[in-house]
C-alpha positions as a LaTeX table, in Angstrom:
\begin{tabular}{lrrr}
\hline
Residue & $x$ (\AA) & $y$ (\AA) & $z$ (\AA) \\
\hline
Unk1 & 0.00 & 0.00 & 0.00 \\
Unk2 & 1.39 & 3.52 & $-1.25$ \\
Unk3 & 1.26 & 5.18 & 2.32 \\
Unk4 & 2.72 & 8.41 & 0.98 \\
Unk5 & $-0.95$ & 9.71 & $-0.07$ \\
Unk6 & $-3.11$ & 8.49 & 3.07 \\
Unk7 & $-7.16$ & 9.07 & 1.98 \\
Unk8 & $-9.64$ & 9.86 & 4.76 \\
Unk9 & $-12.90$ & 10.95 & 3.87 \\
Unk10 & $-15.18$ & 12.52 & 6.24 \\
Unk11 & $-18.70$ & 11.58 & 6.76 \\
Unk12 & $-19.66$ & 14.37 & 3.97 \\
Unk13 & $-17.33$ & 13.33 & 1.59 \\
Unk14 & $-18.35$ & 9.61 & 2.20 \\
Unk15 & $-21.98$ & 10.42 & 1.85 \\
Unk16 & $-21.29$ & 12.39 & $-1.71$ \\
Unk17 & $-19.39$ & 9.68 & $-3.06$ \\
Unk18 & $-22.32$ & 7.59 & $-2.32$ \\
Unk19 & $-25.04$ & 9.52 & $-3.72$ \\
Unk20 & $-22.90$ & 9.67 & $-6.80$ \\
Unk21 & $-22.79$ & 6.16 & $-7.30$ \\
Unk22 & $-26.03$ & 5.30 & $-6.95$ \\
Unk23 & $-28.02$ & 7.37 & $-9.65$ \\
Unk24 & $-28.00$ & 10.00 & $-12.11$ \\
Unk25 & $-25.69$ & 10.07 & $-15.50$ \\
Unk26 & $-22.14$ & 10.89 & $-14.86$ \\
Unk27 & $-18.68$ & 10.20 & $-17.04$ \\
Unk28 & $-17.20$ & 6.60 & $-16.48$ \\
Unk29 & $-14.18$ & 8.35 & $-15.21$ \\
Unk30 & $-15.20$ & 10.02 & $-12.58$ \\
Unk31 & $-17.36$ & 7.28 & $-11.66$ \\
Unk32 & $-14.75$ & 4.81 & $-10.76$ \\
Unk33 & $-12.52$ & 7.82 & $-9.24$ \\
Unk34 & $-15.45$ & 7.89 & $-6.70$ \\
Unk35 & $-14.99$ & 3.64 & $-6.00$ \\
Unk36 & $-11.24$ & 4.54 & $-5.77$ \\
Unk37 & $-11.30$ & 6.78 & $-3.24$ \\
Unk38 & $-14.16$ & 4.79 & $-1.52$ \\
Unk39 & $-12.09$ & 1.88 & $-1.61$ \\
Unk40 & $-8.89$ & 3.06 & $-0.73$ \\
Unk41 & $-11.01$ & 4.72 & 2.77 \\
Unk42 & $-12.35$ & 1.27 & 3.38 \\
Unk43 & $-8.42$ & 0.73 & 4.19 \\
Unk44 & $-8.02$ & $-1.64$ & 0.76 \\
Unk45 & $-4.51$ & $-1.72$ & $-1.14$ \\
Unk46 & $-3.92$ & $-0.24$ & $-4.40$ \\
Unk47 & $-3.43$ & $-3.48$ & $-6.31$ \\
Unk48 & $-6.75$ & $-4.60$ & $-4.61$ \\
Unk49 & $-8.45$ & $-1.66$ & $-5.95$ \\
Unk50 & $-6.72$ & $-1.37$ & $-9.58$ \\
Unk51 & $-7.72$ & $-4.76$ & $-9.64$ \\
Unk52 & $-11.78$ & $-4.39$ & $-8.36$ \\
Unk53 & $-12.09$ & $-1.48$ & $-10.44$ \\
Unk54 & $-10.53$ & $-2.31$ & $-13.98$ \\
Unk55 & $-8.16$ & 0.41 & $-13.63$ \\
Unk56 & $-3.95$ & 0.57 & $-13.53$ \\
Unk57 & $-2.28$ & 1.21 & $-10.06$ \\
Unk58 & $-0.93$ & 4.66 & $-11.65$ \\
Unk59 & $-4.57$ & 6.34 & $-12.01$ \\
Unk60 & $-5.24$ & 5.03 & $-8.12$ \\
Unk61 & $-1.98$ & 6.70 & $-7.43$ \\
Unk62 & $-2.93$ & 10.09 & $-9.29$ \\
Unk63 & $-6.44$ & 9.80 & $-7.81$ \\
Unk64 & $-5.20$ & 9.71 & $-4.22$ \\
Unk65 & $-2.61$ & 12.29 & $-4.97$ \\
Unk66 & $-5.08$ & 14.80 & $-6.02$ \\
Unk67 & $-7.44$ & 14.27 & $-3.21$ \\
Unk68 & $-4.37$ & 14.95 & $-0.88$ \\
Unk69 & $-3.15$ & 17.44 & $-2.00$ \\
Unk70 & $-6.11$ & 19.13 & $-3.35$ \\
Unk71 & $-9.64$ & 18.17 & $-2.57$ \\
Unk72 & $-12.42$ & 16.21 & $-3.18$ \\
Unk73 & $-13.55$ & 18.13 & $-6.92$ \\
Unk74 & $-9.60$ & 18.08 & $-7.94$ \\
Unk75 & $-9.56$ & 14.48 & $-7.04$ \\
Unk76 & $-13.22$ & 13.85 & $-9.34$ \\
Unk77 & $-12.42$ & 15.88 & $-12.37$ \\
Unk78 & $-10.15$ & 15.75 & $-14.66$ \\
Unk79 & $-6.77$ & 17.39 & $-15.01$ \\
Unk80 & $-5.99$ & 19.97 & $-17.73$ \\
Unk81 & $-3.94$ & 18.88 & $-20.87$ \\
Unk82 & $-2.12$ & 21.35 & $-22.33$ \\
Unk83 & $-2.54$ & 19.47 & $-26.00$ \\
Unk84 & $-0.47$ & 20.53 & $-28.85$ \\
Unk85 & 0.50 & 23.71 & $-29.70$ \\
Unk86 & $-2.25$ & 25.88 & $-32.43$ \\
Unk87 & $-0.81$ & 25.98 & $-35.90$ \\
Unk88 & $-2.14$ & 28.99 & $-36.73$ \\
Unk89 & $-1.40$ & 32.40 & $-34.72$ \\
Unk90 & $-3.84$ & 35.21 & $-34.04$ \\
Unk91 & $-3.07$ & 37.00 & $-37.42$ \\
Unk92 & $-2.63$ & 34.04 & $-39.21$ \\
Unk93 & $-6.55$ & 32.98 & $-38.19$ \\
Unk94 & $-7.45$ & 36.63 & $-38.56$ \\
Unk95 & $-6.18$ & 36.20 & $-42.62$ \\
Unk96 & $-7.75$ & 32.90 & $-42.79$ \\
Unk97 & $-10.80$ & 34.74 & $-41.86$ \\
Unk98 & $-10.48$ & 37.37 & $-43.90$ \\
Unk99 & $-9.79$ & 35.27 & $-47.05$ \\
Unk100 & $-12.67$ & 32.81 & $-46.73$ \\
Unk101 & $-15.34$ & 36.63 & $-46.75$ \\
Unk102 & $-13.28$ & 37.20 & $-50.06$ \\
Unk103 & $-13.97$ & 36.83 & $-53.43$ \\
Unk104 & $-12.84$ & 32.46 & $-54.60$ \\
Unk105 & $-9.35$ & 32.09 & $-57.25$ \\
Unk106 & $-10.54$ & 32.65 & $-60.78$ \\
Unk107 & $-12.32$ & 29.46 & $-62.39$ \\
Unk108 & $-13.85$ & 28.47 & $-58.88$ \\
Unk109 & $-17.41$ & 28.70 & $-57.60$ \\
Unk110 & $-16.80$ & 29.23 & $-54.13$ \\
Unk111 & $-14.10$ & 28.37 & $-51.47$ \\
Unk112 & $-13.43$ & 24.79 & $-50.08$ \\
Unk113 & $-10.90$ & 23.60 & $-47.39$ \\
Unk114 & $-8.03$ & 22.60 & $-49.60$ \\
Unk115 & $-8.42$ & 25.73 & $-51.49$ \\
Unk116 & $-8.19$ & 27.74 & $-48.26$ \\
Unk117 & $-5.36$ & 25.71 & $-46.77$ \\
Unk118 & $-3.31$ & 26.13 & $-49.57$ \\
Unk119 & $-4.37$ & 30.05 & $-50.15$ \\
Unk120 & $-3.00$ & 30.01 & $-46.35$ \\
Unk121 & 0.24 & 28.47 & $-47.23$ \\
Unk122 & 1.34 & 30.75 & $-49.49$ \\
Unk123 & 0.42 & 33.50 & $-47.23$ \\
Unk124 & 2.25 & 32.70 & $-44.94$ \\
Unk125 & 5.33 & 30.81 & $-43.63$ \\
Unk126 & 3.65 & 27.30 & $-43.08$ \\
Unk127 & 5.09 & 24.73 & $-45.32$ \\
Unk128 & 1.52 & 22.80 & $-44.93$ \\
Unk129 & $-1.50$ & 22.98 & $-43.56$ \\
Unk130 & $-4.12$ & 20.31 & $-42.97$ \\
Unk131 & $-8.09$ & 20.65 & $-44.07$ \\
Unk132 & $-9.02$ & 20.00 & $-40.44$ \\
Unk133 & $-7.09$ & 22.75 & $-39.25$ \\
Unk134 & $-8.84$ & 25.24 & $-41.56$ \\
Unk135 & $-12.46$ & 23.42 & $-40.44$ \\
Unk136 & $-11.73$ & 23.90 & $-37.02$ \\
Unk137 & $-10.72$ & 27.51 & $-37.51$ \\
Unk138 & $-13.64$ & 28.49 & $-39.67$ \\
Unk139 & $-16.03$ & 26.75 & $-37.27$ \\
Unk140 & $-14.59$ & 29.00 & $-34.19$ \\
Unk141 & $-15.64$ & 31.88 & $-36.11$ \\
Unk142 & $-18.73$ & 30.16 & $-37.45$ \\
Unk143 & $-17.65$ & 30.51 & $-41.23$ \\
Unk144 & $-19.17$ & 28.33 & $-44.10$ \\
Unk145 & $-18.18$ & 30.01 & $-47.02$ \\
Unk146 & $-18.99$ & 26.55 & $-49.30$ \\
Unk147 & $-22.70$ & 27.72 & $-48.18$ \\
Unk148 & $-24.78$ & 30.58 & $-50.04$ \\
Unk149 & $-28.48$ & 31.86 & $-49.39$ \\
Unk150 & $-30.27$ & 33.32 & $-51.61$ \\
Unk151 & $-32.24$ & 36.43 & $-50.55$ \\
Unk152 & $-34.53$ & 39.68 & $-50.84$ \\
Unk153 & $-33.61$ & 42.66 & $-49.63$ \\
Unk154 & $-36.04$ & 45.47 & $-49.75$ \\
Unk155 & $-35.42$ & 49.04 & $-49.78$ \\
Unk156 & $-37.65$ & 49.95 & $-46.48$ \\
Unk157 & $-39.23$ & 53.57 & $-47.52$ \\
Unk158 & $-42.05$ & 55.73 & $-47.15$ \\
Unk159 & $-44.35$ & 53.47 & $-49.29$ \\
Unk160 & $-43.00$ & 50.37 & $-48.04$ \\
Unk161 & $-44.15$ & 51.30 & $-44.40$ \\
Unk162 & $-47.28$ & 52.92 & $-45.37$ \\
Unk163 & $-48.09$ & 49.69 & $-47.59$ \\
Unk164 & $-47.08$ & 47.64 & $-44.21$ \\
Unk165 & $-49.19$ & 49.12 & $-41.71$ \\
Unk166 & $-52.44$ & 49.37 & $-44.10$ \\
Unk167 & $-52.21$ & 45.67 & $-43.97$ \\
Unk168 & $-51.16$ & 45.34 & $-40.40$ \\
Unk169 & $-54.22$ & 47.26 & $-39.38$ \\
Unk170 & $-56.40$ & 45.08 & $-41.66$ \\
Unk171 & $-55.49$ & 42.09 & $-39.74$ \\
Unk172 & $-55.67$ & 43.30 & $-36.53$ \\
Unk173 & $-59.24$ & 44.67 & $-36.55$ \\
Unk174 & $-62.03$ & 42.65 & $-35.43$ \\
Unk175 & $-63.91$ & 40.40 & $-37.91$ \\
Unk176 & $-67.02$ & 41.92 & $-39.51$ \\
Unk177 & $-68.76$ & 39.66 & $-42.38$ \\
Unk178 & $-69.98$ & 42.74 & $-43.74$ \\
Unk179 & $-66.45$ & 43.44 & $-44.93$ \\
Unk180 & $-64.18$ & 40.29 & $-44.80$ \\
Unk181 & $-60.21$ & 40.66 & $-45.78$ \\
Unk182 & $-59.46$ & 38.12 & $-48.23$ \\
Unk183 & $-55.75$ & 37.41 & $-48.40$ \\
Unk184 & $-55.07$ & 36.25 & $-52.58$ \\
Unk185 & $-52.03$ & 35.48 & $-54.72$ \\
Unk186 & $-51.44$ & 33.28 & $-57.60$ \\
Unk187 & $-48.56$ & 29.97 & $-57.87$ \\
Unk188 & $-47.33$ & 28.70 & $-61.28$ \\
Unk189 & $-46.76$ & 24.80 & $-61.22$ \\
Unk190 & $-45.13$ & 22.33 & $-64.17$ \\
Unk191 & $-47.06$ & 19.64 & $-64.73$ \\
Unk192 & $-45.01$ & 16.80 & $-64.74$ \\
Unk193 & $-45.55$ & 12.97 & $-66.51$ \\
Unk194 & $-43.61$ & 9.69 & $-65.78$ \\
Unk195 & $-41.24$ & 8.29 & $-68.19$ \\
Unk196 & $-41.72$ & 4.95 & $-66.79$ \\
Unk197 & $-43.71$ & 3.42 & $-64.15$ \\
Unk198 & $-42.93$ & 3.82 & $-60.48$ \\
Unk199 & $-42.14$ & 0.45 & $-58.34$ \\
Unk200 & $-44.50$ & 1.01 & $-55.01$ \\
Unk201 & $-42.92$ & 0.43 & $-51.79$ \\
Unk202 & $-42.95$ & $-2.86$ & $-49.85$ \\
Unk203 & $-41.81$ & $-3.76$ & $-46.78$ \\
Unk204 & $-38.08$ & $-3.12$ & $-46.50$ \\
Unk205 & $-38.23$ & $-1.10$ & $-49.93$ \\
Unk206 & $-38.93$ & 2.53 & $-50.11$ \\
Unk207 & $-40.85$ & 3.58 & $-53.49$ \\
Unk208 & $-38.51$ & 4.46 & $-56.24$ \\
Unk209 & $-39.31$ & 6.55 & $-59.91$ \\
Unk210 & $-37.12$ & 7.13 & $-62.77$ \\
Unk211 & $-34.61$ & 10.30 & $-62.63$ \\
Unk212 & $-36.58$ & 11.18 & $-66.14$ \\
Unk213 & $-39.63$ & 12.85 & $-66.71$ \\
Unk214 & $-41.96$ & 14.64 & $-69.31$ \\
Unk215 & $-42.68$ & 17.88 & $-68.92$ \\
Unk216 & $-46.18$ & 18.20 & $-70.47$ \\
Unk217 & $-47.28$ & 21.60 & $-69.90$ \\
Unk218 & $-47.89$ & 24.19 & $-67.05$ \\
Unk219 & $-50.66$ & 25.97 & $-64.92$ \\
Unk220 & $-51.75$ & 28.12 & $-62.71$ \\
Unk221 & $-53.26$ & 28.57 & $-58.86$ \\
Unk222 & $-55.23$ & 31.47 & $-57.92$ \\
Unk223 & $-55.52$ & 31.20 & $-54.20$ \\
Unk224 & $-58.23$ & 32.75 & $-51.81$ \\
Unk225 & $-57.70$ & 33.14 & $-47.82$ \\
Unk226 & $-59.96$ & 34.53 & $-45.58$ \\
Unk227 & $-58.22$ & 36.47 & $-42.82$ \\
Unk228 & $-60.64$ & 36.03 & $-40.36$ \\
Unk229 & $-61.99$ & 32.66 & $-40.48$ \\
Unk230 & $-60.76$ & 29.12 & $-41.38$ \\
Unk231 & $-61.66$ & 29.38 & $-45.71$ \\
Unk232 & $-59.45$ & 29.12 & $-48.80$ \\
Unk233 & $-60.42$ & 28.43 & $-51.94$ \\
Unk234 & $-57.75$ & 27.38 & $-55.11$ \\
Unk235 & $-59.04$ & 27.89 & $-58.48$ \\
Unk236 & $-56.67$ & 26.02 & $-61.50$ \\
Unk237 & $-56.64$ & 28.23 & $-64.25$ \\
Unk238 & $-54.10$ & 27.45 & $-67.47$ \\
Unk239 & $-53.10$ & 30.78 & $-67.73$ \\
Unk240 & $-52.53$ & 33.56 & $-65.57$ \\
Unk241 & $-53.35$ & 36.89 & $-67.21$ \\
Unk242 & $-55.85$ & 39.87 & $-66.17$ \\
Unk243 & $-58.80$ & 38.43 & $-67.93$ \\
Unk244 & $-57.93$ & 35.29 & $-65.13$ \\
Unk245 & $-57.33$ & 37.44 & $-62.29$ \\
Unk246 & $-60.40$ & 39.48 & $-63.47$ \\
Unk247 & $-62.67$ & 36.34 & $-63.09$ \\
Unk248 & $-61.52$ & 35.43 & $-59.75$ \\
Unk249 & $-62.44$ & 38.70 & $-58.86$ \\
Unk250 & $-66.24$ & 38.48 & $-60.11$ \\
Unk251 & $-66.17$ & 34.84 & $-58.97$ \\
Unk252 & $-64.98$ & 36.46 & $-55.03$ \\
Unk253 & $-68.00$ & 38.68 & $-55.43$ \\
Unk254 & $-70.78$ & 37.00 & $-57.04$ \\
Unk255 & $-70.07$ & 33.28 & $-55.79$ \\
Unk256 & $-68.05$ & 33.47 & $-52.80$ \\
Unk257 & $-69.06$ & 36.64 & $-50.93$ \\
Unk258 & $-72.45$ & 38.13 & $-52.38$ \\
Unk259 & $-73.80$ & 39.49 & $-49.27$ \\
Unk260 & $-70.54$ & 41.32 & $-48.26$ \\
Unk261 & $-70.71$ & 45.51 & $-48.48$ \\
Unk262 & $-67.10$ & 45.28 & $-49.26$ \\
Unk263 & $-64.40$ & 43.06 & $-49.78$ \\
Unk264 & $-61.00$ & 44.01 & $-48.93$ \\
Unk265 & $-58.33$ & 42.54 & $-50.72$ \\
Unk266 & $-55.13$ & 41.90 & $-49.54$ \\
Unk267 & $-52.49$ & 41.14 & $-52.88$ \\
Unk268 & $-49.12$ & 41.76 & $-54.43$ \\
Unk269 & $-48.80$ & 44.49 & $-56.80$ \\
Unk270 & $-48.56$ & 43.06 & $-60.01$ \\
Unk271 & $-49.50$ & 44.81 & $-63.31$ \\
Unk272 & $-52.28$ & 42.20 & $-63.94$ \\
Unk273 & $-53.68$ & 42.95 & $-60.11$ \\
Unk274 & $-55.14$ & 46.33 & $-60.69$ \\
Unk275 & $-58.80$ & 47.57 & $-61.41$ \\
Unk276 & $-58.01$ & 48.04 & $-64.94$ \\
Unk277 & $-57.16$ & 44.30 & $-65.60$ \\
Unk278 & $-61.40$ & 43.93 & $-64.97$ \\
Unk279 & $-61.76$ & 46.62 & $-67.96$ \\
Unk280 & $-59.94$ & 44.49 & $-69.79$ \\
Unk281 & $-62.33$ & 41.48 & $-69.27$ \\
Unk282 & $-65.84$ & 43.08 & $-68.99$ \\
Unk283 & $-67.91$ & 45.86 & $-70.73$ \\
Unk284 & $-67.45$ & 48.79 & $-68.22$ \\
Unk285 & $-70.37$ & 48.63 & $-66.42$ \\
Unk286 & $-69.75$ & 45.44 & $-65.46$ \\
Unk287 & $-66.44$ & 45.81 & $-64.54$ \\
Unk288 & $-67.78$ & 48.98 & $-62.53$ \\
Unk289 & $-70.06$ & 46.87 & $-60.66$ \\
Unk290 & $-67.32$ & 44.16 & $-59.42$ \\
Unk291 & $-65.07$ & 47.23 & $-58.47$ \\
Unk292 & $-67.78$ & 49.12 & $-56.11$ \\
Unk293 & $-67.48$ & 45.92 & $-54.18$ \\
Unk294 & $-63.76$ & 45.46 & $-53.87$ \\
Unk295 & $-61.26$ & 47.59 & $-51.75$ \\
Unk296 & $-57.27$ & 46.99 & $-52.91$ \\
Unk297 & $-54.58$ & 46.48 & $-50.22$ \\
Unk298 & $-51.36$ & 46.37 & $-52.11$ \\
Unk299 & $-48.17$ & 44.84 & $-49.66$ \\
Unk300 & $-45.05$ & 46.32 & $-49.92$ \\
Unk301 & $-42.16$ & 45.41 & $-53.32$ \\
Unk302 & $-40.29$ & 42.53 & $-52.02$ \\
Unk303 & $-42.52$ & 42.14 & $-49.18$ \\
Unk304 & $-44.66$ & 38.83 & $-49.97$ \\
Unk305 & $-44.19$ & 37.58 & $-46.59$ \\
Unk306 & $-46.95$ & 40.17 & $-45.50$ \\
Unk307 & $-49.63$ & 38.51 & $-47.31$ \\
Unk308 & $-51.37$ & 35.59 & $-45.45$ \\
Unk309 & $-51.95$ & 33.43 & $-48.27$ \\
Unk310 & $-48.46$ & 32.70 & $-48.77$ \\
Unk311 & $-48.31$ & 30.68 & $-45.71$ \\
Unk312 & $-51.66$ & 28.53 & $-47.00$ \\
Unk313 & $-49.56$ & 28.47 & $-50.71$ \\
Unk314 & $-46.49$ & 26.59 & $-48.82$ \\
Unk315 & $-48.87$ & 24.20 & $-47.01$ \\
Unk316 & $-50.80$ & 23.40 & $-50.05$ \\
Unk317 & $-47.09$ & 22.90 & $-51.88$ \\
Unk318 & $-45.92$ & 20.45 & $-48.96$ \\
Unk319 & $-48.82$ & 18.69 & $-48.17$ \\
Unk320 & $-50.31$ & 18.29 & $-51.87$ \\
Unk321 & $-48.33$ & 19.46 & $-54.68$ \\
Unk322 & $-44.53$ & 17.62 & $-53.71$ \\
Unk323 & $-45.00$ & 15.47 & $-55.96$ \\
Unk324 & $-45.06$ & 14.55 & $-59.75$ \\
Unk325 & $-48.82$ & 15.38 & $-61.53$ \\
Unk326 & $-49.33$ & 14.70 & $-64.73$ \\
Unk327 & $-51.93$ & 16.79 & $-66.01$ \\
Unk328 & $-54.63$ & 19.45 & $-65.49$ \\
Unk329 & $-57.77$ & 17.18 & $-65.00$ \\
Unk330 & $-55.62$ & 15.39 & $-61.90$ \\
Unk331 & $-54.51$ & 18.90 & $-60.85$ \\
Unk332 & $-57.82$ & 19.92 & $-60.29$ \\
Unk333 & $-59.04$ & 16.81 & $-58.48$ \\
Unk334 & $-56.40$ & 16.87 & $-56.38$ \\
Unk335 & $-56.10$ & 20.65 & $-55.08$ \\
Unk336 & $-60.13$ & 20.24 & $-54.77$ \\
Unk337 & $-59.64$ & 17.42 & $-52.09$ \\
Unk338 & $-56.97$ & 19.33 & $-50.37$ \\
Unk339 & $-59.07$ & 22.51 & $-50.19$ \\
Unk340 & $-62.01$ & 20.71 & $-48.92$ \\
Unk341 & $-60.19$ & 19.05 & $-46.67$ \\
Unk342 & $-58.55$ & 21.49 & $-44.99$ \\
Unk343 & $-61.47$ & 24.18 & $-44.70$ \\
Unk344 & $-63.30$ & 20.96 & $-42.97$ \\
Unk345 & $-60.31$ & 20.83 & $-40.36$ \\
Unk346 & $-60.98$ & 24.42 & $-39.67$ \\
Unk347 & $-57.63$ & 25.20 & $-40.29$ \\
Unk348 & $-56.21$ & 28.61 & $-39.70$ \\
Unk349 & $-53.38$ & 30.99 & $-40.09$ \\
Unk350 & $-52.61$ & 32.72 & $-36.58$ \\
Unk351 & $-51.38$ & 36.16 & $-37.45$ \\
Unk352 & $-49.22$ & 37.72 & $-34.36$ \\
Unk353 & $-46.75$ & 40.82 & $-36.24$ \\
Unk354 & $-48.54$ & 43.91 & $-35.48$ \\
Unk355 & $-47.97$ & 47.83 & $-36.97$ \\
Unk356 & $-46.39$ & 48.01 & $-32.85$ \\
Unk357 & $-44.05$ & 44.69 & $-33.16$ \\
Unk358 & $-43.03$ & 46.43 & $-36.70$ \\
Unk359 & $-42.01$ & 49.64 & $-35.25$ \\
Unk360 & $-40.19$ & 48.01 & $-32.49$ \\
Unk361 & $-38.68$ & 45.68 & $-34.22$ \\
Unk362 & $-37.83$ & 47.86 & $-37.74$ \\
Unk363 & $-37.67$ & 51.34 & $-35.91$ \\
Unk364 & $-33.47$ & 51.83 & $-37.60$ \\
Unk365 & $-35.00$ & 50.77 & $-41.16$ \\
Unk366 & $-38.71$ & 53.45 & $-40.69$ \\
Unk367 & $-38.13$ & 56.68 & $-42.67$ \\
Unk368 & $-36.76$ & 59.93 & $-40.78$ \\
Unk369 & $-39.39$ & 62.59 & $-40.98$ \\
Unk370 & $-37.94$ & 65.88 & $-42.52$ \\
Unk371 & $-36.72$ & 68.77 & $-40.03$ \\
Unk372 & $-39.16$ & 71.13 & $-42.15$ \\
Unk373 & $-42.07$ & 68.33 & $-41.19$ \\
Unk374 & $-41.13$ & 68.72 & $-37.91$ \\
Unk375 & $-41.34$ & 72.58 & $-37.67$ \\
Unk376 & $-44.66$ & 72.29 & $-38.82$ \\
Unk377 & $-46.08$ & 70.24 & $-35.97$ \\
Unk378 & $-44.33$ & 72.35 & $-33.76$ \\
Unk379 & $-46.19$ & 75.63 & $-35.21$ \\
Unk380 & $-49.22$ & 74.44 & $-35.50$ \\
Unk381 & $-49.41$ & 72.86 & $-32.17$ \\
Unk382 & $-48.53$ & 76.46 & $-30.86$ \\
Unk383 & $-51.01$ & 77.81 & $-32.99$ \\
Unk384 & $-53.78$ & 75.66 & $-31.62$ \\
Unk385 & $-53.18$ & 76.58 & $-27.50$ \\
Unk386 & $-54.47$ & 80.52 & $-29.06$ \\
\hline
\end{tabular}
């Protein structure tokens, strides 16, 4: 018995041990550093416990060390390692940094590992650097520069906030069938046949189709969603130009909605989404008659996201239209079911940005009002207390 490094545990340290033994997830490690230092209390030898626990005589010896001449944590945990040495240096990770935000060698796509460990090498002074050491440093710094995302960004103006919080305030009010907001956009799809014939799935065998397909032609969904209440409606058209959008429009009117006073329409401001697309389709007192019932709500350029059908749009694409239809009949079948079914499960969109969360939330992007603006309110607030 090493008597050099004498363990005695008090009645805390015993009962700690204990509890630590006997439930709860810990490392393996630190596990059977608790039974040595149980052990080697009991009064057992070292070759006794090196031999109980599945452990070699040096890591009883280190154990009881640490307890000695530390305490009970030192003698649990483990000891720092130095490990080897970084390859790179501060400025050296600082340029590999710098070089990954930069612009890929001529000929290439984008950066990879080997092309950054090399740029690196001639950079600097390193005769070679390893892949993994360029992964590890870009994943400190949280660098992917393999990776791109493709994005919008709008140009946040006077319009584009006034356009915002008309629709904001649309969805916020309180729900009056007298004048429902009806959220509507439109989705092209392909319409896509099979080569050859899928093999189903069996058990053990996931269904598998043929890399080729036949394109045979394309359509269209015009897509209705009531802000309010749990109703969509998708109408397949083949086409999508303003006589189309100008029969949805008569259809939201005279089929949908013919004992609303007014129906305001929430939409994207496309050329083929204005009153005179319904001039275009109908003799003008017809086209006069749809309008009187209709109120416009354009959402801001590059600002889609504000329109509450494009939610419904990406559950209708996941839930019916990921996969492979054929033609324009099926099309119609199948976005039928899906609307019916989905009204049925009173499904709904729940709306929670508000015209306050924007202003919070965008307040650096909202437009500056003009000094002269500004004098103004101050004058004719003066003006008023006369």
């Amino acid at each position: 018995m090493n008597v050099r490094y004498r363990v005695e545990l008090s009645q805390t340290e015993r009962a700690e041990l204990t509890a630590l033994l006997s439930g709860g997830k810990h490392a393996a490690r630190k596990l059977k550093r608790a039974q040595i230092l149980l052990a080697t209390d009991a009064g057992a030898s070292d070759e006794e416990i090196a031999r109980t626990v599945g452990i070699g005589g040096s890591t009883v010896y280190r154990t009881k060390r640490r307890f000695v001449l530390g305490n009970l944590e030192a003698a649990l945990s483990e000891e720092p390692r130095p490990g080897a040495k970084r390859k790179l240096s501060g400025k050296e990770e600082a340029l590999l940094v710098a070089t990954a935000c930069s612009s890929p060698p001529a000929g290439r796509a984008r950066w990879t590992l080997d092309l950054l460990a090399d740029a690196i090498v001639k950079l600097t002074l390193h005769e070679c650097l390893s892949r993994e050491t360029v992964r590890r440093r870009l994943a400190e710094n949280d660098l992917k520069p393999w990776r791109k995302d493709i994005w919008c960004i709008p140009r946040i103006d006077a319009d584009y906030v006034a356009r915002m919080e008309d629709v904001l305030d649309l969805y916020a009010e309180a729900p009056d069938p007298k004048r429902p907001v009806v959220c509507f956009d439109e989705s092209p799809i392909q319409l896509i046949g099979e080569v050859r014939q899928p093999i189903p799935a069996t058990p053990g065998q996931i269904e598998r189709y043929d890399c080729e397909y036949r394109r045979n032609s394309t359509a269209n969904l015009f897509v209705f969603l009531n802000a309010y209440r749990s109703w969509r409606k998708v109408k397949v058209t083949e086409r999508r130009t303003a006589e189309d959008f100008a029969a949805c429009m008569r259809d939201l009117v005279d089929i949908h909605y013919p004992r609303a006073e007014r129906i305001r329409l929430v939409l994207d401001d496309l050329s083929t989404h204005s009153a005179a697309a319904l001039y275009q389709a109908f003799p003008a007192d017809e086209a006069r008659r749809v309008l009187r019932r209709l109120e416009f709500h354009y959402v801001p350029k590059h600002a889609s996201w504000l329109n509450m059908v494009e939610i419904e749009i990406g559950v209708l694409a996941r839930q019916c239209l990921d996969r492979r239809i054929d033609s324009f009949a099926r099309l119609v079948v199948d976005t039928a079911a899906w609307e019916k079914r989905r009204n049925a499960e009173r499904a709904r969109v729940k709306w929670m940005f508000t015209s306050e969360k924007a202003r919070a939330k965008m307040a650096r992007a909202y437009p500056k009002p003009s000094a002269k603006s500004g004098q103004f309110q101050r004058v004719k607030t003066s003006v008023s207390r006369y």
